[in-house]
C-alpha positions as CSV (number, residue, x, y, z in Angstrom):
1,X,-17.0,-10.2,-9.0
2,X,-14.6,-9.5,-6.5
3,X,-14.7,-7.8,-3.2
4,X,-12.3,-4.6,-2.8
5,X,-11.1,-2.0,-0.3
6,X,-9.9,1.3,-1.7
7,X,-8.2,3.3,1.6
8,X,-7.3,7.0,1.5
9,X,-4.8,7.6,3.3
10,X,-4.6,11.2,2.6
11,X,-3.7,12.2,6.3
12,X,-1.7,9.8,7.0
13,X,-1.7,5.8,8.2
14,X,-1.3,3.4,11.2
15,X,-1.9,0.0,11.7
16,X,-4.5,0.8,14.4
17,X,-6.2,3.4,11.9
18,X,-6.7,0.6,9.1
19,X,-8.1,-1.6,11.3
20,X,-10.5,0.8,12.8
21,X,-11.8,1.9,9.4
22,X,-12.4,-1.4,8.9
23,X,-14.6,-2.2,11.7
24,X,-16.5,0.8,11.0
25,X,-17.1,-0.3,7.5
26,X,-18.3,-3.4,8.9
27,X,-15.8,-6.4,10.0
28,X,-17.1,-7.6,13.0
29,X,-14.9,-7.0,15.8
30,X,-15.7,-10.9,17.5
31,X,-15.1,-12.7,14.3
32,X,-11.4,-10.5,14.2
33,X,-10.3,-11.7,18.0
34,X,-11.7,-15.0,17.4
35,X,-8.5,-14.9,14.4
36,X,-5.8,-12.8,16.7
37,X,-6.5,-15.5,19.8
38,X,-4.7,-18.4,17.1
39,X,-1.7,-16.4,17.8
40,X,0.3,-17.3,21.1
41,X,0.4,-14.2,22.7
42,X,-1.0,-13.4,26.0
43,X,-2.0,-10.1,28.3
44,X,-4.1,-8.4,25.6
45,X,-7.3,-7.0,24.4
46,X,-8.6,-5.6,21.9
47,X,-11.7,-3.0,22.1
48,X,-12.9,-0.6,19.6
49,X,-14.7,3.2,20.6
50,X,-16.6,5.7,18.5
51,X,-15.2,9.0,18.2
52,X,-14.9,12.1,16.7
53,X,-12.5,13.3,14.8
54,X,-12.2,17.6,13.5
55,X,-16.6,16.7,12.9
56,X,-16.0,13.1,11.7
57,X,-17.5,10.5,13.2
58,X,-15.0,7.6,13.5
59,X,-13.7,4.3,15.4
60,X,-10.9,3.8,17.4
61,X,-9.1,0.6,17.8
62,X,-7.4,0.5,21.0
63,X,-4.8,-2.6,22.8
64,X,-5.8,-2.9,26.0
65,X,-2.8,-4.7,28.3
66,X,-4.0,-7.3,30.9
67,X,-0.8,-7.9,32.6
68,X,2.6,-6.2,33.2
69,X,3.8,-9.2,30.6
70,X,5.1,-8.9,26.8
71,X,3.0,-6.5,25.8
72,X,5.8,-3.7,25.2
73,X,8.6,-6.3,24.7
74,X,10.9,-6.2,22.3
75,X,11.2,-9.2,19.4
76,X,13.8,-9.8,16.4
77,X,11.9,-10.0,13.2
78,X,13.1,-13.7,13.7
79,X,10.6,-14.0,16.6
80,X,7.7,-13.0,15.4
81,X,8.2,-14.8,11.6
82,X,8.4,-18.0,14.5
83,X,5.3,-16.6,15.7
84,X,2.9,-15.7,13.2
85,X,4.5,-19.3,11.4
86,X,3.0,-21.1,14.7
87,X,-0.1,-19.4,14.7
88,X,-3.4,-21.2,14.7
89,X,-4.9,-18.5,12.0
90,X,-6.1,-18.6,8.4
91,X,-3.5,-19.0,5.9
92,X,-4.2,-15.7,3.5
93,X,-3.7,-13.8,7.2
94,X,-0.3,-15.5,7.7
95,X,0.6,-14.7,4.5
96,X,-0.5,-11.0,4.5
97,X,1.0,-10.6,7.9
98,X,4.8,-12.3,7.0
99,X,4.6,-9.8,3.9
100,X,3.8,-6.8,6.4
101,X,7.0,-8.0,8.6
102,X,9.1,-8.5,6.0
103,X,9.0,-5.3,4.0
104,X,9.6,-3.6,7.3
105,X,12.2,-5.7,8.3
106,X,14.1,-5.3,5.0
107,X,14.2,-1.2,5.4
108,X,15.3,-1.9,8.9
109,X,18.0,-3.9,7.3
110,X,19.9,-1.4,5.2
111,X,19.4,1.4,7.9
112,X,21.6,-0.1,10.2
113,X,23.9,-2.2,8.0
114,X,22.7,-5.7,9.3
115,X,21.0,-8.8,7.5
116,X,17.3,-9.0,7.6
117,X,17.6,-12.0,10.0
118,X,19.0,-9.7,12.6
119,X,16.7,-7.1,12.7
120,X,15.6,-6.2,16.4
121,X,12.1,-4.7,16.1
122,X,11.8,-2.1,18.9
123,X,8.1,-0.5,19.0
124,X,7.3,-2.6,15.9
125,X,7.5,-5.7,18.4
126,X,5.6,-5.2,20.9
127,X,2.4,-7.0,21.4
128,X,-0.2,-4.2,20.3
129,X,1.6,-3.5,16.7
130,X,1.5,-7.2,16.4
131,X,-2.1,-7.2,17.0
132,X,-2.6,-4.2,14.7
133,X,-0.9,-6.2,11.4
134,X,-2.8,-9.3,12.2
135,X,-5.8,-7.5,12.7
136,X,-6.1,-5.4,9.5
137,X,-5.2,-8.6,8.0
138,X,-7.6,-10.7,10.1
139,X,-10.1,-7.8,9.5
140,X,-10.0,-7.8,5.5
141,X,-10.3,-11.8,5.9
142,X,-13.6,-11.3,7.4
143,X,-14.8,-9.1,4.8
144,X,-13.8,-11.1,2.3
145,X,-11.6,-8.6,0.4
146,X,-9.7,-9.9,-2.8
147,X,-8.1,-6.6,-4.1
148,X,-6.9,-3.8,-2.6
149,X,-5.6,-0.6,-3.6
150,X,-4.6,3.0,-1.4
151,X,-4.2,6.4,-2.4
152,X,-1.0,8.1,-2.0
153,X,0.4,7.8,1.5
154,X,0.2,11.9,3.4
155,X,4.0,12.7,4.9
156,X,4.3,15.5,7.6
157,X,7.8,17.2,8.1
158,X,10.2,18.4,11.0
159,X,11.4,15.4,14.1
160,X,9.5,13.0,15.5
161,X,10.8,11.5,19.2
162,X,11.8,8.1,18.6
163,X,13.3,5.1,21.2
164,X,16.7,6.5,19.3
165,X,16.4,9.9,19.5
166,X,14.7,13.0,17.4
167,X,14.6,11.9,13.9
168,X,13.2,13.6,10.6
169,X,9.5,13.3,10.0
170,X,9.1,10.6,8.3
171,X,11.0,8.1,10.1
172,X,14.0,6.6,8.6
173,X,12.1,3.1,8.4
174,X,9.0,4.8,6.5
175,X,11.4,6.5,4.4
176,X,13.1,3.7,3.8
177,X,10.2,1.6,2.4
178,X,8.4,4.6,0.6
179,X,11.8,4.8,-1.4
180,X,12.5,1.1,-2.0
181,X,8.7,0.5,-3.4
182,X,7.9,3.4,-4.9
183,X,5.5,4.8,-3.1
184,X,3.3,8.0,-4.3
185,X,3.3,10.6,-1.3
186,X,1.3,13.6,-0.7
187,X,3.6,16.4,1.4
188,X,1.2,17.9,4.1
189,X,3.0,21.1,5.7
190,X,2.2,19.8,9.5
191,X,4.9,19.2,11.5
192,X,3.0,15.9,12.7
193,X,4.3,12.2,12.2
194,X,0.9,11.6,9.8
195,X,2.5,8.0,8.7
196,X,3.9,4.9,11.2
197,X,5.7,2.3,9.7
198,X,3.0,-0.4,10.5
199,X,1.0,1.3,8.6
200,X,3.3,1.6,5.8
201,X,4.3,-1.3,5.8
202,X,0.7,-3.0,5.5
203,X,-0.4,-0.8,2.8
204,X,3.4,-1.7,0.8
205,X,2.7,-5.4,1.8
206,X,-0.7,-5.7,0.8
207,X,-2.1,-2.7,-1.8
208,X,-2.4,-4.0,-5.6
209,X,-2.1,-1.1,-7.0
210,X,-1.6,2.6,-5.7
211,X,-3.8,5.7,-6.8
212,X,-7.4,6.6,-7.3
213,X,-10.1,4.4,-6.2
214,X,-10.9,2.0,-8.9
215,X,-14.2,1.5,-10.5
216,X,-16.7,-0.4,-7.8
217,X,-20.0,-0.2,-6.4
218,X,-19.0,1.2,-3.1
219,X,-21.1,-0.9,-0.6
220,X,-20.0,0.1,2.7
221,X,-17.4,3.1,4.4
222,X,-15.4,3.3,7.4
223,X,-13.2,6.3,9.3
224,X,-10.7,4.7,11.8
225,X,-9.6,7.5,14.3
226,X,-5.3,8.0,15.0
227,X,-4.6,8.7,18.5
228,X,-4.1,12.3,18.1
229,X,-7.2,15.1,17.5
230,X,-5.1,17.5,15.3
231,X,-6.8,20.7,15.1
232,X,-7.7,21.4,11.6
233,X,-6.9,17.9,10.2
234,X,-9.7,15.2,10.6
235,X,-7.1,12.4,11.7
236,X,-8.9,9.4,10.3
237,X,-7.8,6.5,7.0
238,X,-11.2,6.1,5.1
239,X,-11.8,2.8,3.8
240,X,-14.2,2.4,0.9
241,X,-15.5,-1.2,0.5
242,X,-16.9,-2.8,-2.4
243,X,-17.5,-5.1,-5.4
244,X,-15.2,-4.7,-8.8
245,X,-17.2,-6.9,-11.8
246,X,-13.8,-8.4,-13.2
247,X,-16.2,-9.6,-15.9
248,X,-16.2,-6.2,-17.9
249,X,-13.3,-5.8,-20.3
250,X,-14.5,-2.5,-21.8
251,X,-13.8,0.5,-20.5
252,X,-14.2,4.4,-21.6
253,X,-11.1,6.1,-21.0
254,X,-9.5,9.8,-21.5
255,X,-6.5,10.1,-23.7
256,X,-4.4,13.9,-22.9
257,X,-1.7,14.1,-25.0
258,X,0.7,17.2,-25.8
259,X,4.0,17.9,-27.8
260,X,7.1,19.7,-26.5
261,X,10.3,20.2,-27.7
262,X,12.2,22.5,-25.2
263,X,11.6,20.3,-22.0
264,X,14.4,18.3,-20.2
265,X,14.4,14.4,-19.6
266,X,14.8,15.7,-15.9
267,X,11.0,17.3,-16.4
268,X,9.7,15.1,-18.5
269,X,10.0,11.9,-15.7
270,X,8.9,14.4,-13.1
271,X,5.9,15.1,-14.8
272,X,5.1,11.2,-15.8
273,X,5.6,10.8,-11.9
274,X,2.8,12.9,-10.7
275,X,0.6,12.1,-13.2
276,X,0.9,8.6,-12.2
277,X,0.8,9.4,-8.2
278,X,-2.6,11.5,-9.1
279,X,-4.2,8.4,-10.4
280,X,-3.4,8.5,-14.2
281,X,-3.8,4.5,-15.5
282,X,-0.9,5.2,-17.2
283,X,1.3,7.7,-18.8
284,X,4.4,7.9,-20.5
285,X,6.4,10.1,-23.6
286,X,7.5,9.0,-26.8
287,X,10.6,11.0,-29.7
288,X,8.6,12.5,-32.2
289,X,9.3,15.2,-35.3
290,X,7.6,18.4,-35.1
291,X,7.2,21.0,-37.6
292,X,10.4,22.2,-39.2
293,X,12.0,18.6,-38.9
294,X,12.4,19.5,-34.8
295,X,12.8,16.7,-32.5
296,X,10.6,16.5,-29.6
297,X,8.4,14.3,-27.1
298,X,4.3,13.6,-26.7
299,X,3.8,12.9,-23.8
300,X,0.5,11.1,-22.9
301,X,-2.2,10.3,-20.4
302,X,-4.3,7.8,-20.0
303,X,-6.9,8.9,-17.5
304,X,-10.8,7.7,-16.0
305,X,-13.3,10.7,-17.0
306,X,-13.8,11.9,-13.5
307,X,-10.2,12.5,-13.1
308,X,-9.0,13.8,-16.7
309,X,-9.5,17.7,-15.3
310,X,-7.0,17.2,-12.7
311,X,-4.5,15.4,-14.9
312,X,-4.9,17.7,-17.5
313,X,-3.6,20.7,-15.2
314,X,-0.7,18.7,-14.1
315,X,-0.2,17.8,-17.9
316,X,0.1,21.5,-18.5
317,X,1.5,22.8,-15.7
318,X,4.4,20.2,-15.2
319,X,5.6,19.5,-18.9
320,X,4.8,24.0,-20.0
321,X,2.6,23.1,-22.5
322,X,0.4,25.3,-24.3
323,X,-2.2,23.3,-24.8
324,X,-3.4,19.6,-24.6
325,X,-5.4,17.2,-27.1
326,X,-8.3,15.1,-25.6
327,X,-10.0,12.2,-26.8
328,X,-12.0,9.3,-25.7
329,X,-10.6,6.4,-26.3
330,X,-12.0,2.4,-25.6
331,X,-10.0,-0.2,-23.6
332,X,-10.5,-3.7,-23.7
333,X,-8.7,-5.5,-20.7
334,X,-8.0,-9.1,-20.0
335,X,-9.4,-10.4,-17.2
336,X,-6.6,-11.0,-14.5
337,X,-6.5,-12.4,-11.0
338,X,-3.5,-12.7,-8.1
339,X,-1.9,-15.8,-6.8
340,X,1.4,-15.7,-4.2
341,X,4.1,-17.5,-4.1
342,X,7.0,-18.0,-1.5
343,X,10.6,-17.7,-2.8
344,X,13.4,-17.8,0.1
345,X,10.3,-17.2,2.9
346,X,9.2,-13.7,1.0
347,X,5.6,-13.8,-0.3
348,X,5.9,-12.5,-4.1
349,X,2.4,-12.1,-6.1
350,X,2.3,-13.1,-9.6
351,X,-0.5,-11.4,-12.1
352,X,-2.7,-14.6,-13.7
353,X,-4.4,-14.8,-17.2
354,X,-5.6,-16.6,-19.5
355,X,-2.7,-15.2,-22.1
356,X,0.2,-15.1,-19.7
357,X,1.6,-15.0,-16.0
358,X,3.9,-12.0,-14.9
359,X,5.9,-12.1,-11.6
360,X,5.0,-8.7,-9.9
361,X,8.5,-6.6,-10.2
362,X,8.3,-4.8,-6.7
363,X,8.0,-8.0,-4.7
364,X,10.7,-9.9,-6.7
365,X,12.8,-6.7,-6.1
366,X,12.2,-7.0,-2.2
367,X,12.7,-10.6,-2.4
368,X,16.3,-10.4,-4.5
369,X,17.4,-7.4,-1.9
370,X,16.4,-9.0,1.5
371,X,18.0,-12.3,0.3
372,X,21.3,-11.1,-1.8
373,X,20.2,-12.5,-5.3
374,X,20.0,-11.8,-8.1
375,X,16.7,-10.5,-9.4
376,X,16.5,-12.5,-12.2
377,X,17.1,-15.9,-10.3
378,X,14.3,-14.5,-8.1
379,X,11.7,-14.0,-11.0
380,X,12.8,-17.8,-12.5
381,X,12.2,-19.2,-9.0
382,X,8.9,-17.3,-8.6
383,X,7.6,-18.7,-12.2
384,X,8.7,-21.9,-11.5
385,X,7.2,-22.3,-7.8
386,X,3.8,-20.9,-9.9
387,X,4.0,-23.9,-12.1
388,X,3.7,-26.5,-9.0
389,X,0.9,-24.8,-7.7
390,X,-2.3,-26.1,-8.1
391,X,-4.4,-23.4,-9.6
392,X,-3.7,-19.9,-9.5
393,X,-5.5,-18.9,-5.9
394,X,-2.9,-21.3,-4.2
């Protein structure tokens, strides 16, 4: 059994946000500063409020500055590796935390042509962001939480007023990372910045997987409140908390499946693409003969009952299809766990079973950009610093 967090993110994302959903689902708030006061910062607090948010009750996380100190410095990414590295906290927060700070600061990186090393955090420094990363990550600690997952990630449009200047909604940092990880994101026409990039970051840094919620008795919710009350939109990340029995191998599945043979390779990866950011398990196509010896392509689905309607209208819709075959189909599913790994000082996850062991692509990926390797030597470091390891939770 395995305890999990599914968070929607549906209007958007910020450090503070996740962290407030997750005291309202139930981390409690004195076990989470009893973790942040391991790090060596000083002139903070940190206090949570119930709100309300367009009818939804929710909590607010909020920094509260003691002294006219650090609290709004600004830190390279070196600074703050030195200091969460220094910190008197548990090691799976470290980690989580180092991961957060380093997918930012590699998308920092290539905006302004400099090596990750020298990446000046400006807002993303100061003392309450800090305290937001650690906190989410001190927060899921206390819950317990082994796997975690996020639906796609809500993006407004128009500028947002930055330390630089007006920018386009989203940031060029969020952007950035959304690109570099592939990131599934839901266009909301508000001319709002719905997404920071501590919260991007976090979700990058620590979601297993991206999509639906996955199967779980759902045990406990939360609504953490954004800053804003934007009429019309209930600004809140909803965090649904739970246990996933890794013990069942079996599952009842929806297979959609159509042919077409007057659809581009342009269309055809498009419509994969959303069926995969609308929470198919897994689709693809494959070169088939039709009738009259004409090539063409089945494309597939792979889809959880409750969600086969939905993917079945993007099915048809996206690919022009006349009509779709369904089917129920059985899956049986090794049992796999997570362990991590640090290659060059970047955390990379590695998926663990009894079969095999398979070096997670996207961190590798990060890991061979941010350090100028290639990927490959990045994967055969990753593999081997798994065999040294003492068991896979290491």
């Amino acid at each position: 059994m395995s305890n999990s967090v599914w968070f929607n993110c549906g209007n958007g994302v910020a450090g503070d946000m996740l962290l407030a959903s997750l005291v309202d689902a139930g981390a409690e708030p004195s076990l989470i500063v009893e973790i942040l006061n391991g790090l060596e910062v000083d002139g903070w607090a940190l206090t949570f409020e119930k709100t309300n948010r367009s009818g939804v009750s929710a909590t607010r996380a909020i920094v509260v500055e003691h002294t006219h100190g650090d609290v709004h410095d600004h830190r390279p990414y070196r600074s703050v590796v030195q200091l969460l590295q220094a910190a008197d906290i548990p090691t799976v927060v470290r980690e989580r935390a180092l991961h957060a700070f380093a997918v930012l600061a590699e998308a920092e990186a290539i905006i302004h042509g400099i090596d990750t090393e020298d990446v000046e955090f400006h807002e993303v420094g100061s003392v309450d962001s800090i305290i937001d990363v650690v906190g989410v990550c001190a927060a899921l600690e206390v819950l317990g939480v082994d796997y975690i997952s996020c639906s796609p990630i809500a993006v407004g449009h128009g500028t947002i007023k930055m330390e630089h200047g007006e920018l386009p909604n989203p940031g060029p940092a969020v952007a950035r990372m959304l690109a570099d990880h592939a990131i599934p994101v839901r266009g909301v026409d508000i001319d709002v910045e719905l997404c920071t990039p501590t919260g991007v970051a976090l979700m990058i840094a620590l979601a297993d997987e991206f999509g639906g919620a996955p199967s779980m008795v759902v045990t406990a919710t939360g609504h953490g409140a954004g800053a804003r009350d934007i009429p019309g939109r209930s600004n809140v990340v909803q965090s649904l908390v739970g246990v996933i029995d890794d013990t069942e191998t079996t599952d009842t599945l929806t297979l959609l499946e159509t042919n077409v043979d007057d659809v581009s390779a342009e269309v055809i990866s498009y419509t994969i693409g959303r069926l995969l950011e609308s929470g198919a398990l897994d689709a693809w196509a494959q070169a088939i003969t039709m009738k009259k010896n004409r090539e063409g392509l089945a494309i597939s689905c792979l889809s959880t009952p409750e969600l086969s309607q939905q993917l079945k209208e993007i099915l048809l819709t996206e690919s022009g299809a006349l009509g779709v075959r369904i089917s129920t189909v059985q899956r049986e599913a090794i049992s796999r766990d997570f362990a991590t790994v640090s290659v060059g000082g970047h955390k990379i996850r590695i998926k663990t079973t009894n079969i095999r062991n398979k070096v997670e692509f996207d961190d590798a990926a990060a890991a061979a950009r941010a350090l100028n390797l290639p990927l490959r030597e990045i994967i055969s470091r990753a593999e081997e610093a798994f065999r040294l390891v003492d068991g896979p939770h290491s």
